[in-house]
TORKOL-4160 file (C-alpha; in steps of 0.2 Angstrom, whole numbers, padded with zeros to 4 digits, m for minus):
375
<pt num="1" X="0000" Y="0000" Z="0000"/>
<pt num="2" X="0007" Y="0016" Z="m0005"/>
<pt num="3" X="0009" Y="0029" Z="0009"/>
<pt num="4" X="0011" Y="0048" Z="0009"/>
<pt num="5" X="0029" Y="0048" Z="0014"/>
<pt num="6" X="0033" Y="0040" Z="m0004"/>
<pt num="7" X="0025" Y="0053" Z="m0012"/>
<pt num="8" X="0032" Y="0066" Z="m0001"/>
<pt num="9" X="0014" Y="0071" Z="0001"/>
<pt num="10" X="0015" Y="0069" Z="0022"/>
<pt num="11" X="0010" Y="0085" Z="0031"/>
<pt num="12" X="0023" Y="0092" Z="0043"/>
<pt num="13" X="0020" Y="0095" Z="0060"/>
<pt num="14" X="0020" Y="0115" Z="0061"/>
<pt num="15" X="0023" Y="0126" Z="0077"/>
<pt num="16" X="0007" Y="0136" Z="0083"/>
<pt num="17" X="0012" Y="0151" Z="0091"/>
<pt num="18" X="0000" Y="0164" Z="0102"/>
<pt num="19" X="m0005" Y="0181" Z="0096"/>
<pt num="20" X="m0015" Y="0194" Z="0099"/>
<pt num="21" X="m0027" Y="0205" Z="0086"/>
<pt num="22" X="m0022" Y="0219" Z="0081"/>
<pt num="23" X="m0034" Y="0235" Z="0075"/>
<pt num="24" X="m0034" Y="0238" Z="0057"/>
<pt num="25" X="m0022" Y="0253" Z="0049"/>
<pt num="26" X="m0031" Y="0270" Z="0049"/>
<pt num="27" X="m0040" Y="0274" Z="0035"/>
<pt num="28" X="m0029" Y="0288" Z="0031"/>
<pt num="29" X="m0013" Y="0278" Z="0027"/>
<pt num="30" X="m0021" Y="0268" Z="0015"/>
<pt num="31" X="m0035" Y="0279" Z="0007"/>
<pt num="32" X="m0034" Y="0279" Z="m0014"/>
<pt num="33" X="m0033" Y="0298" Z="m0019"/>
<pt num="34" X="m0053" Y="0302" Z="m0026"/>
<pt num="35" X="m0050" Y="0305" Z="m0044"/>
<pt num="36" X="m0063" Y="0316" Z="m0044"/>
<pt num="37" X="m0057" Y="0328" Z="m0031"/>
<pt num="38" X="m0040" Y="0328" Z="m0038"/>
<pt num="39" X="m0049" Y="0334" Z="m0057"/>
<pt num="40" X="m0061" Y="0346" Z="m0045"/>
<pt num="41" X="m0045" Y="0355" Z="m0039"/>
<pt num="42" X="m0036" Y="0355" Z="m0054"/>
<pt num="43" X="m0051" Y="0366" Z="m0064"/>
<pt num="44" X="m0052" Y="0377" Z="m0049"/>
<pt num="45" X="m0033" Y="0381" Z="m0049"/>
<pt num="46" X="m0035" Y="0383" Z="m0069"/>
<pt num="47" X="m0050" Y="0395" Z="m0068"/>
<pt num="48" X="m0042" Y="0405" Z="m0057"/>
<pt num="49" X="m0026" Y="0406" Z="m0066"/>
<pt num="50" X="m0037" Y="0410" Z="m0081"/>
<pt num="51" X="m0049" Y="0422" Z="m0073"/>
<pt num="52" X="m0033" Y="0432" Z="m0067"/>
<pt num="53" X="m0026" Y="0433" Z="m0083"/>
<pt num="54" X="m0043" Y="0439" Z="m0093"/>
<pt num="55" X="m0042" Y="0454" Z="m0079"/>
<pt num="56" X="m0037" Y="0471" Z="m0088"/>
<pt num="57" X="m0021" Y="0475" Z="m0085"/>
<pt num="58" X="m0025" Y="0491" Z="m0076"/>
<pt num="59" X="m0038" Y="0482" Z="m0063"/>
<pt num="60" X="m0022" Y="0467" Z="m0062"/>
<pt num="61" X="m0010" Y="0483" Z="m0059"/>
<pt num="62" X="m0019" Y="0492" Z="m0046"/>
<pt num="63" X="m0022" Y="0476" Z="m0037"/>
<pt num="64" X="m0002" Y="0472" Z="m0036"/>
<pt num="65" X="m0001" Y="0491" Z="m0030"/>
<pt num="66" X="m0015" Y="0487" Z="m0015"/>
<pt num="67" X="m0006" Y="0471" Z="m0011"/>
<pt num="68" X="0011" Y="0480" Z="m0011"/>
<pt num="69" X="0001" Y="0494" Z="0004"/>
<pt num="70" X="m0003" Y="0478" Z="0013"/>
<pt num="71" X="0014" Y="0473" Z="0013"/>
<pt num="72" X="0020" Y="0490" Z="0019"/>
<pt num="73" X="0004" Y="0489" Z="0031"/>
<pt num="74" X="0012" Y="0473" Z="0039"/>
<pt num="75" X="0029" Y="0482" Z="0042"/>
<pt num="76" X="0021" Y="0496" Z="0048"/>
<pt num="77" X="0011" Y="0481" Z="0059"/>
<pt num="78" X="0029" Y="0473" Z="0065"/>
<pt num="79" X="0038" Y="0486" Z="0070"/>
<pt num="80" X="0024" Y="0493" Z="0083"/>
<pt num="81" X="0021" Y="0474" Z="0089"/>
<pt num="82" X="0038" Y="0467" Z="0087"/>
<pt num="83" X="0028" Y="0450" Z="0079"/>
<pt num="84" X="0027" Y="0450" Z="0060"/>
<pt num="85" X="0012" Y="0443" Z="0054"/>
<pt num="86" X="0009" Y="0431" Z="0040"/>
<pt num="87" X="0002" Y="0441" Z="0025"/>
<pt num="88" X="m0013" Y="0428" Z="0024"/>
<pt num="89" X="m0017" Y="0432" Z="0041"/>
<pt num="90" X="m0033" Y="0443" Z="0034"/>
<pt num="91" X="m0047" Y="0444" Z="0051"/>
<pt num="92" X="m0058" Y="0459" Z="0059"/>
<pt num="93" X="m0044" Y="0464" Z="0068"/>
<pt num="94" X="m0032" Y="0466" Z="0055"/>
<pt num="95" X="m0043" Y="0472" Z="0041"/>
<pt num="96" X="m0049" Y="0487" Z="0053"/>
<pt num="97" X="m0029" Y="0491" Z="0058"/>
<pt num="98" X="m0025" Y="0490" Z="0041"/>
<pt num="99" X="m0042" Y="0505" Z="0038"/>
<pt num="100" X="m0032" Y="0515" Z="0051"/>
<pt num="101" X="m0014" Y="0514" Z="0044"/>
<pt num="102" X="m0022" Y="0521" Z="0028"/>
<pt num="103" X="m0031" Y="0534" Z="0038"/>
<pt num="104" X="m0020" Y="0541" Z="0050"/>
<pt num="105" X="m0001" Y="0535" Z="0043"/>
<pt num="106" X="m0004" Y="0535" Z="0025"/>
<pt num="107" X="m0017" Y="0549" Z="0028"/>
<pt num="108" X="m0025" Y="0542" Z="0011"/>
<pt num="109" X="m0044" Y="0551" Z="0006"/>
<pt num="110" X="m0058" Y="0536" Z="0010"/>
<pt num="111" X="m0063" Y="0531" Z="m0009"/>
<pt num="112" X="m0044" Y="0526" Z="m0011"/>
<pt num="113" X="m0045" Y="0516" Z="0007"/>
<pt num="114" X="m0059" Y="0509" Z="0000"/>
<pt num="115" X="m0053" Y="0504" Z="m0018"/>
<pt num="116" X="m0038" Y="0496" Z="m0007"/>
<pt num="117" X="m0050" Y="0484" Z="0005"/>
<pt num="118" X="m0055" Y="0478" Z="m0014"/>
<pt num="119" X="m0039" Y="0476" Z="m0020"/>
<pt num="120" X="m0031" Y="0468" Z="m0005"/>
<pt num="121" X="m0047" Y="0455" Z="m0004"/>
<pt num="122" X="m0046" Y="0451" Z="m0023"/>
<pt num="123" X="m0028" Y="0447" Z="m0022"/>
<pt num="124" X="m0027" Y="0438" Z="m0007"/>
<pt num="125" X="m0039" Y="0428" Z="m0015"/>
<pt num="126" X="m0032" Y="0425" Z="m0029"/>
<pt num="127" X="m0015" Y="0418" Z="m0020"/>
<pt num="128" X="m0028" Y="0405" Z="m0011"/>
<pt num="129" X="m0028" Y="0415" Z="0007"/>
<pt num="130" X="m0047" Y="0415" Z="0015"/>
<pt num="131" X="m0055" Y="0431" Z="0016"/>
<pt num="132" X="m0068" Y="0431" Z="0029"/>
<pt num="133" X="m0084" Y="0440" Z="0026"/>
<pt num="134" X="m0083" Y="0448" Z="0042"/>
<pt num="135" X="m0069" Y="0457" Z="0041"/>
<pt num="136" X="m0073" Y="0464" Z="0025"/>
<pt num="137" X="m0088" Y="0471" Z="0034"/>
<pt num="138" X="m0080" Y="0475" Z="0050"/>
<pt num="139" X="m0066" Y="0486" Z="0038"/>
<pt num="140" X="m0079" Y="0495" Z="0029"/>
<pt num="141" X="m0090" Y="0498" Z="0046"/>
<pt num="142" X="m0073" Y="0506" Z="0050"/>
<pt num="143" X="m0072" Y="0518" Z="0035"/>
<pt num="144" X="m0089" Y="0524" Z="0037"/>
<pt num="145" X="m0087" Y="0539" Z="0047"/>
<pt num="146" X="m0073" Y="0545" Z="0038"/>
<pt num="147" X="m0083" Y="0547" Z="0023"/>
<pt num="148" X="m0091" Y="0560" Z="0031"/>
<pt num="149" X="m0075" Y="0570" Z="0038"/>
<pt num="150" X="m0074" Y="0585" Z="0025"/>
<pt num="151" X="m0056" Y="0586" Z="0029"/>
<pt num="152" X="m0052" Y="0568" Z="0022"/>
<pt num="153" X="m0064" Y="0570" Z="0009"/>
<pt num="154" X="m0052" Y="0583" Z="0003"/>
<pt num="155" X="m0039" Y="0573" Z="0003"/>
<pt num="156" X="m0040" Y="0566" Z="m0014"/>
<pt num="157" X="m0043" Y="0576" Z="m0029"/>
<pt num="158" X="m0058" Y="0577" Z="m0030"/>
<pt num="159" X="m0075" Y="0570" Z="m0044"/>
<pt num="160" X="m0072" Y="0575" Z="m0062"/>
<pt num="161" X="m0081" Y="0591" Z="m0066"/>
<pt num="162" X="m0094" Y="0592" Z="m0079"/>
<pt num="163" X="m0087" Y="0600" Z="m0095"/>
<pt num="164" X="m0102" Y="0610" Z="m0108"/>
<pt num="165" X="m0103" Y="0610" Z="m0126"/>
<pt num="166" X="m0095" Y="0629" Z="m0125"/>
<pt num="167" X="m0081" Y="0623" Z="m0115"/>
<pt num="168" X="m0080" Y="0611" Z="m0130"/>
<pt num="169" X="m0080" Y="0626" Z="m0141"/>
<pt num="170" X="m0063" Y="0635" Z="m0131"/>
<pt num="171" X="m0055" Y="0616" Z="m0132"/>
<pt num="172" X="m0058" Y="0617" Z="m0151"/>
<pt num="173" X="m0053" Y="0633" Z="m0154"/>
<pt num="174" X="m0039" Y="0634" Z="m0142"/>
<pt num="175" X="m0021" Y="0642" Z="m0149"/>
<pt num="176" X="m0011" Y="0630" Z="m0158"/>
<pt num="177" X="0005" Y="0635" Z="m0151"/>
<pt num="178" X="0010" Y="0630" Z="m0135"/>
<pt num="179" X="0021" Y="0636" Z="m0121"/>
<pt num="180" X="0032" Y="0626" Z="m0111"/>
<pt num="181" X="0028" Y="0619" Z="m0094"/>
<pt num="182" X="0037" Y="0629" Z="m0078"/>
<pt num="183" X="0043" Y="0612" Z="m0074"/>
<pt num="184" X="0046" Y="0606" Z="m0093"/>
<pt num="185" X="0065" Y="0598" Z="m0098"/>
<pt num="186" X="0062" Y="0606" Z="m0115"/>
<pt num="187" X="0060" Y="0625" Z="m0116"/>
<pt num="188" X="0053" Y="0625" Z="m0133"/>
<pt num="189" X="0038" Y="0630" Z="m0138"/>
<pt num="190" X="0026" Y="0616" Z="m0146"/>
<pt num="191" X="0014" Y="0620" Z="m0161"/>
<pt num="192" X="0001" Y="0605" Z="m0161"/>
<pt num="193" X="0001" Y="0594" Z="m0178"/>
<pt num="194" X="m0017" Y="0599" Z="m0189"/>
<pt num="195" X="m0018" Y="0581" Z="m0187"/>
<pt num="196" X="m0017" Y="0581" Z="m0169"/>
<pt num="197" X="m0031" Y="0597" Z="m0169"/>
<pt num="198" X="m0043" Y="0586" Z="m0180"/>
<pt num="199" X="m0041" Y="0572" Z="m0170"/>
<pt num="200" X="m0044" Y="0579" Z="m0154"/>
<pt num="201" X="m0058" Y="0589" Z="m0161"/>
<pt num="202" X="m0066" Y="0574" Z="m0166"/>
<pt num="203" X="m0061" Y="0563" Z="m0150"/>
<pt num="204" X="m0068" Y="0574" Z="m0137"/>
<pt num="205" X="m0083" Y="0579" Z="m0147"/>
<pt num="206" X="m0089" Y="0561" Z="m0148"/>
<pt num="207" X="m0084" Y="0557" Z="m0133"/>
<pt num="208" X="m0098" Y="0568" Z="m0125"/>
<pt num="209" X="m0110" Y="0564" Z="m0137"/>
<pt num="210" X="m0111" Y="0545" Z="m0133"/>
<pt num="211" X="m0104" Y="0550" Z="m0115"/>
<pt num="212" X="m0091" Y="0536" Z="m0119"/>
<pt num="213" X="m0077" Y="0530" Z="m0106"/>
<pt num="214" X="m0060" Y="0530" Z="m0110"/>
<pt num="215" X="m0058" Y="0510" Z="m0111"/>
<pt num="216" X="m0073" Y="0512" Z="m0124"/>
<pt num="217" X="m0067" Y="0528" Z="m0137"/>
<pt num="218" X="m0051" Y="0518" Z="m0137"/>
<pt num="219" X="m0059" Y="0504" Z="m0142"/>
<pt num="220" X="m0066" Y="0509" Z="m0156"/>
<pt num="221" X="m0065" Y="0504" Z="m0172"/>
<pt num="222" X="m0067" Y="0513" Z="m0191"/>
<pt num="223" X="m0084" Y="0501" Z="m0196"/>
<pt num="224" X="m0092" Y="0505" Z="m0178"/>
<pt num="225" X="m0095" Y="0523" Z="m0186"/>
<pt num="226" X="m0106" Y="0521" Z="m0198"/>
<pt num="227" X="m0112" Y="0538" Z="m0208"/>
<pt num="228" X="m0132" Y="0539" Z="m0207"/>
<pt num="229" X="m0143" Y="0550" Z="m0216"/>
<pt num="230" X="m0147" Y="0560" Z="m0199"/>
<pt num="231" X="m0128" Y="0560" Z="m0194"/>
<pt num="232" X="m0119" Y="0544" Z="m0184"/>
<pt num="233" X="m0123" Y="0528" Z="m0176"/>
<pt num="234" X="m0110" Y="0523" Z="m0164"/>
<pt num="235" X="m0108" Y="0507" Z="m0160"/>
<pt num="236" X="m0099" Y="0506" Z="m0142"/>
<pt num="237" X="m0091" Y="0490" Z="m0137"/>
<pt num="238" X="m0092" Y="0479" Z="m0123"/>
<pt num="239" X="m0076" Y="0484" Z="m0111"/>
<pt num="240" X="m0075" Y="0476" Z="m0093"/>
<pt num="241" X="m0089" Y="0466" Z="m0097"/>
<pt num="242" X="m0100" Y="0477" Z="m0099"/>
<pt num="243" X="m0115" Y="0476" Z="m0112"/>
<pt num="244" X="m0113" Y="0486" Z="m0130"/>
<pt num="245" X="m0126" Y="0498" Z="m0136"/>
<pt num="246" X="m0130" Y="0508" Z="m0150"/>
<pt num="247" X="m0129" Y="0524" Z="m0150"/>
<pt num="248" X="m0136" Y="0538" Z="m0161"/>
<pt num="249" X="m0128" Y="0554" Z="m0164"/>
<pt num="250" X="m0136" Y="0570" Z="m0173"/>
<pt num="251" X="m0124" Y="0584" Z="m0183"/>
<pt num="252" X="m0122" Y="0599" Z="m0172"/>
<pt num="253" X="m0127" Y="0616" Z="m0171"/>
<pt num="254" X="m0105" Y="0625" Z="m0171"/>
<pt num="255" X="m0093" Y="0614" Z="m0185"/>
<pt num="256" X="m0081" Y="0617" Z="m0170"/>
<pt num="257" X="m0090" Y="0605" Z="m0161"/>
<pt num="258" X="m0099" Y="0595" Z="m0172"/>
<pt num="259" X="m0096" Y="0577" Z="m0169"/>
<pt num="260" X="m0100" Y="0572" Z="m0186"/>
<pt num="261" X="m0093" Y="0585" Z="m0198"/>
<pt num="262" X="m0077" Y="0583" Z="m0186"/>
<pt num="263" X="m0077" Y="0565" Z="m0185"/>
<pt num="264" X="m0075" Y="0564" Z="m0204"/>
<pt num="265" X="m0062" Y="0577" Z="m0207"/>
<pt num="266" X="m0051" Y="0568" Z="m0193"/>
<pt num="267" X="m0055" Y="0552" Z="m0203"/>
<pt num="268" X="m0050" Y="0559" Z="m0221"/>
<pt num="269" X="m0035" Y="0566" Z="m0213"/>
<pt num="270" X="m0031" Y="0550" Z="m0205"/>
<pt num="271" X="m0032" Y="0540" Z="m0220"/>
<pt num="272" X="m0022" Y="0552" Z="m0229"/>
<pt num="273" X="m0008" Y="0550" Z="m0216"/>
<pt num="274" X="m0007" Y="0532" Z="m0220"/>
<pt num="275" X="m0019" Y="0524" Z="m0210"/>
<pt num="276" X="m0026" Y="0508" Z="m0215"/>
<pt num="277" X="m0046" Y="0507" Z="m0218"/>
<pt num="278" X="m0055" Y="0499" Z="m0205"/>
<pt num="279" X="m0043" Y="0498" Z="m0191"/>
<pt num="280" X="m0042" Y="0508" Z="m0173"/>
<pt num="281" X="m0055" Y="0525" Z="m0175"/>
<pt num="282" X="m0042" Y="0535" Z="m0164"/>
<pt num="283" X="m0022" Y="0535" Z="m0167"/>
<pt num="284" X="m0008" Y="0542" Z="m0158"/>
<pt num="285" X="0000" Y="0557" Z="m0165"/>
<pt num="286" X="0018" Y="0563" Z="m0160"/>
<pt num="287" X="0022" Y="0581" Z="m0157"/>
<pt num="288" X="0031" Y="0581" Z="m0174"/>
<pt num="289" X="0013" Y="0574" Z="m0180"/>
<pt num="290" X="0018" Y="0557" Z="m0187"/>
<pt num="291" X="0004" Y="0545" Z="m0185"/>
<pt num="292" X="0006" Y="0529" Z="m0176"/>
<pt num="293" X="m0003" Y="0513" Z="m0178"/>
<pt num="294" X="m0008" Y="0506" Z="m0164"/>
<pt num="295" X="m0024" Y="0510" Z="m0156"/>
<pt num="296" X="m0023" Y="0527" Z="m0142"/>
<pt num="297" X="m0025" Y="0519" Z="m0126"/>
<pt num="298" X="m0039" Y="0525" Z="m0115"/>
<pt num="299" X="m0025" Y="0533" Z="m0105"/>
<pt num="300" X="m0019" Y="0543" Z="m0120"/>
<pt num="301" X="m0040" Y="0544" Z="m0121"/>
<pt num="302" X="m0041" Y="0554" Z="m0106"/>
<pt num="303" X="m0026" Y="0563" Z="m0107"/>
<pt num="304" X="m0030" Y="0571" Z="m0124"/>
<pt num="305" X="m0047" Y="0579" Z="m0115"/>
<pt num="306" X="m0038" Y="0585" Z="m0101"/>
<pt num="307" X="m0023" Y="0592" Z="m0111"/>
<pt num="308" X="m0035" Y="0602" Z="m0122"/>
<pt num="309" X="m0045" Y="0608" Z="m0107"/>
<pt num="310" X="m0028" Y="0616" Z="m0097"/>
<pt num="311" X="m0022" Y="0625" Z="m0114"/>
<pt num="312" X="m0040" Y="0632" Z="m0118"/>
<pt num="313" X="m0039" Y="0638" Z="m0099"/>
<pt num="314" X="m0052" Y="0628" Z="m0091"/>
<pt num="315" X="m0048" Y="0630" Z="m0072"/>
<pt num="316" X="m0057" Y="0629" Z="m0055"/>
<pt num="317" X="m0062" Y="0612" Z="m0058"/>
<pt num="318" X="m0055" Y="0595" Z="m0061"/>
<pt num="319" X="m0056" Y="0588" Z="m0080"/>
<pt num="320" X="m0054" Y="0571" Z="m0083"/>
<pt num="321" X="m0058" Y="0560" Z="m0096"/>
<pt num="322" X="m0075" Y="0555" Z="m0086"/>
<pt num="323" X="m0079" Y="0574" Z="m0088"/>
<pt num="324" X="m0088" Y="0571" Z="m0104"/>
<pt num="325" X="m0098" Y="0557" Z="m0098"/>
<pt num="326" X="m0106" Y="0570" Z="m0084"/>
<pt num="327" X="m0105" Y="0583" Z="m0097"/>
<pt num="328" X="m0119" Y="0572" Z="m0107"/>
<pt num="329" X="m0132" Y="0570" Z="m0093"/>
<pt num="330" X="m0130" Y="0587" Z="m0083"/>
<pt num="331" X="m0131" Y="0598" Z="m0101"/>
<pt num="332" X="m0144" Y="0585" Z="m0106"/>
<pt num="333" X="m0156" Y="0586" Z="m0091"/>
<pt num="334" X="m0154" Y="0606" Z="m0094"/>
<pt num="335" X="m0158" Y="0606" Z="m0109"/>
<pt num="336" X="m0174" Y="0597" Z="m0105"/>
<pt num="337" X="m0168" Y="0579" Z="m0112"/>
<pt num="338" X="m0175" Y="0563" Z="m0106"/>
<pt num="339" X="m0169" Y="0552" Z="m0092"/>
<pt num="340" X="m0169" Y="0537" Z="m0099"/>
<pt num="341" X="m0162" Y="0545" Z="m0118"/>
<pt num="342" X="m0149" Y="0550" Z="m0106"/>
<pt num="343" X="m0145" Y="0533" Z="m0099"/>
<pt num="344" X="m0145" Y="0523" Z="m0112"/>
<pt num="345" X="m0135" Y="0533" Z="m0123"/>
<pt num="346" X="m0120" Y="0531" Z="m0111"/>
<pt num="347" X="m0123" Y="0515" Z="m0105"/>
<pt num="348" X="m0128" Y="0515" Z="m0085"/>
<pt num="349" X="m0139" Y="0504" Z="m0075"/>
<pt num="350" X="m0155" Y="0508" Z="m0071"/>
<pt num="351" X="m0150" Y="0510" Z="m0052"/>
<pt num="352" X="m0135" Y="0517" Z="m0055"/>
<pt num="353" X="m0131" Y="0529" Z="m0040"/>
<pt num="354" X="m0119" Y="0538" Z="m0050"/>
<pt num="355" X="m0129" Y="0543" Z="m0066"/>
<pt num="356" X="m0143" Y="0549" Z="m0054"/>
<pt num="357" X="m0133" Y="0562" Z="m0045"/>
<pt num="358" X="m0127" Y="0568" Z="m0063"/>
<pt num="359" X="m0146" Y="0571" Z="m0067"/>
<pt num="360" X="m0150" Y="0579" Z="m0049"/>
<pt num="361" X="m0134" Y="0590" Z="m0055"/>
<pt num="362" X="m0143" Y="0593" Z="m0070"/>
<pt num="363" X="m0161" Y="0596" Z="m0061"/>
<pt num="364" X="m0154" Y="0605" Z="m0048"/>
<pt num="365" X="m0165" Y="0624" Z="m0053"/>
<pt num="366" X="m0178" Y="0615" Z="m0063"/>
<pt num="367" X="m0194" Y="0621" Z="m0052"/>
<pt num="368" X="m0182" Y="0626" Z="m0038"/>
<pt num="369" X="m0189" Y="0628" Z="m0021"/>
<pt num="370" X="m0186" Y="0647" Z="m0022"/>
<pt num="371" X="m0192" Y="0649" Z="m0037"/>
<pt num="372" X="m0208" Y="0661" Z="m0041"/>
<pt num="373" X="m0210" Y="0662" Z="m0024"/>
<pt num="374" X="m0211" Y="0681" Z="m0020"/>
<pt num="375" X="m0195" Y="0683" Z="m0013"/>
């Protein structure tokens, strides 16, 4: 009979030892990364990337500048305490301090303090640091009652002031030749290029008509003028996201100041200087008059209003490129135009607290309380 030892098939005699059980691992050493939180993140980290870069680049430059006051705020912060905080340590307490620096050290006027509270919460954001709620609250609770100090309202420089169609008329018609600046490198005196004249002529006179901001005249393009039988239709494009519009514009009562009859002698002249059809509406032009061919920036926007404004000797107000836009509603409401013609044509909200002001401005002795009263 064949046995299990010829085969080698016997089992061997083993040792059995004691032991005790033993709890399983934690669940956190041996978890699977979720695939689905991994791709989550991923999109999050790539649409802020991507929402930051579609930012205009004088927003992105302006939120740098804030975060470079926080970083001054936080020296400011460690040398009084003797403990530097991290820049990510954004709470009630620090948010209002940081209100206070601007205030009493920086001595800045509360629309920029405010303006920095935005910019500091957008970029801290954007380099993944929390925010609380409550703090942006707390900061602003804190700037409230400086708004109302006159003293720190004068501060700053000021709103833009409104400019009128006659104060169109003295930019238009301003001399040509132009001394140098008390604090000017180069003593010379500067006779502006035709081109230049027509340009500006036409630039600031459409700029009131569709009350247009500086990011939308530069934008502007040749085929969004279109000639109609009654004048222009405008189209403005979106900038910053906000909607187009189309804007009508009708010839004017002075040439000087007619945005139609100036807006095609600038054309002509423009194309006759070697501009190419259908590109930017508005060029930059040297002091020597030679044409560029790159779009003017909405910078080179404002400054052309408020250059012509100083040497036609517009003083005792501020004139900015946002002048026109005021301009518009304030002449408008005057002149007995609707409110609604008004908004439209420049593109406001419907509850927009700033385009209402620009109509009480405008309303302000329309039935006035004194008025035909028997005093």
């Amino acid at each position: 009979m064949t046995t299990a030892e010829e085969y080698g098939t016997a089992l061997e005699p083993v040792e059995v030892v004691d032991a005790e059980l033993v709890d399983d691992a934690p669940a956190s050493e041996v978890a699977v990364p979720d695939p689905v939180v991994a791709v989550l993140a991923a999109l999050d980290t790539d649409a802020k990337a991507h929402l930051n870069r579609i930012r205009p680049k004088k927003t992105r430059t302006g939120y740098a500048r804030d975060w470079e006051v926080w970083q001054e705020f936080h020296g400011w912060l460690a040398a009084r305490t003797g403990t530097p905080l991290p820049l990510s340590s954004i709470t009630v307490g620090t948010f209002v301090s940081f209100v206070t620096y601007l205030d009493q050290v920086v001595q800045a006027p509360p629309n920029t303090i405010e303006r920095r509270i935005t910019g500091v919460t957008a970029e801290a954001r954007s380099r993944g640091y929390t925010v609380p709620k409550e703090a942006t609250e707390a900061a602003r609770r804190a700037l409230k009652p400086l708004r109302l100090d006159k003293k720190r309202q004068q501060r700053g420089r000021g709103k833009a002031g409104a400019i009128t169609p006659s104060d169109l008329r003295k930019m238009a018609n301003a001399p040509r030749e132009r001394a140098p600046q008390p604090d000017a490198r180069r003593r010379h005196t500067i006779v502006v290029s035709e081109l230049t004249r027509l340009r500006d002529k036409a630039l600031n006179s459409l700029k009131f008509a569709v009350a247009g901001r500086n990011e939308e005249m530069s934008a502007l393009d040749d085929p969004d003028i279109k000639a109609v039988t009654e004048g222009l239709m405008v189209h403005v494009p979106s900038v910053k996201g906000r909607p187009d519009r189309e804007v009508p514009v009708t010839y004017g009562e002075d040439p000087a100041t007619c945005p139609v009859r100036c807006w095609r002698a600038y054309q002509e002249a423009k194309l006759a200087a070697g501009a190419v059809p259908g590109g930017p509406a508005f060029l930059p032009v040297d002091q020597w008059g030679n044409q560029g061919t790159k779009r003017l920036s909405p910078d080179g926007v404002g400054r052309a209003l408020a250059r012509c404004a100083k040497y036609a000797g517009l003083a005792g107000r501020r004139i900015t490129g946002h002048s026109a836009r005021r301009g518009l509603v304030t002449t408008g409401r005057k002149k007995g135009k609707r409110v609604e013609k008004l908004r439209r044509q420049g593109g406001w909200s419907a509850n927009s607290p700033v385009f209402w002001e620009y109509v009480d401005e405008g309303e302000a002795f329309e039935d006035a309380a004194t008025e035909g009263i028997g005093l």
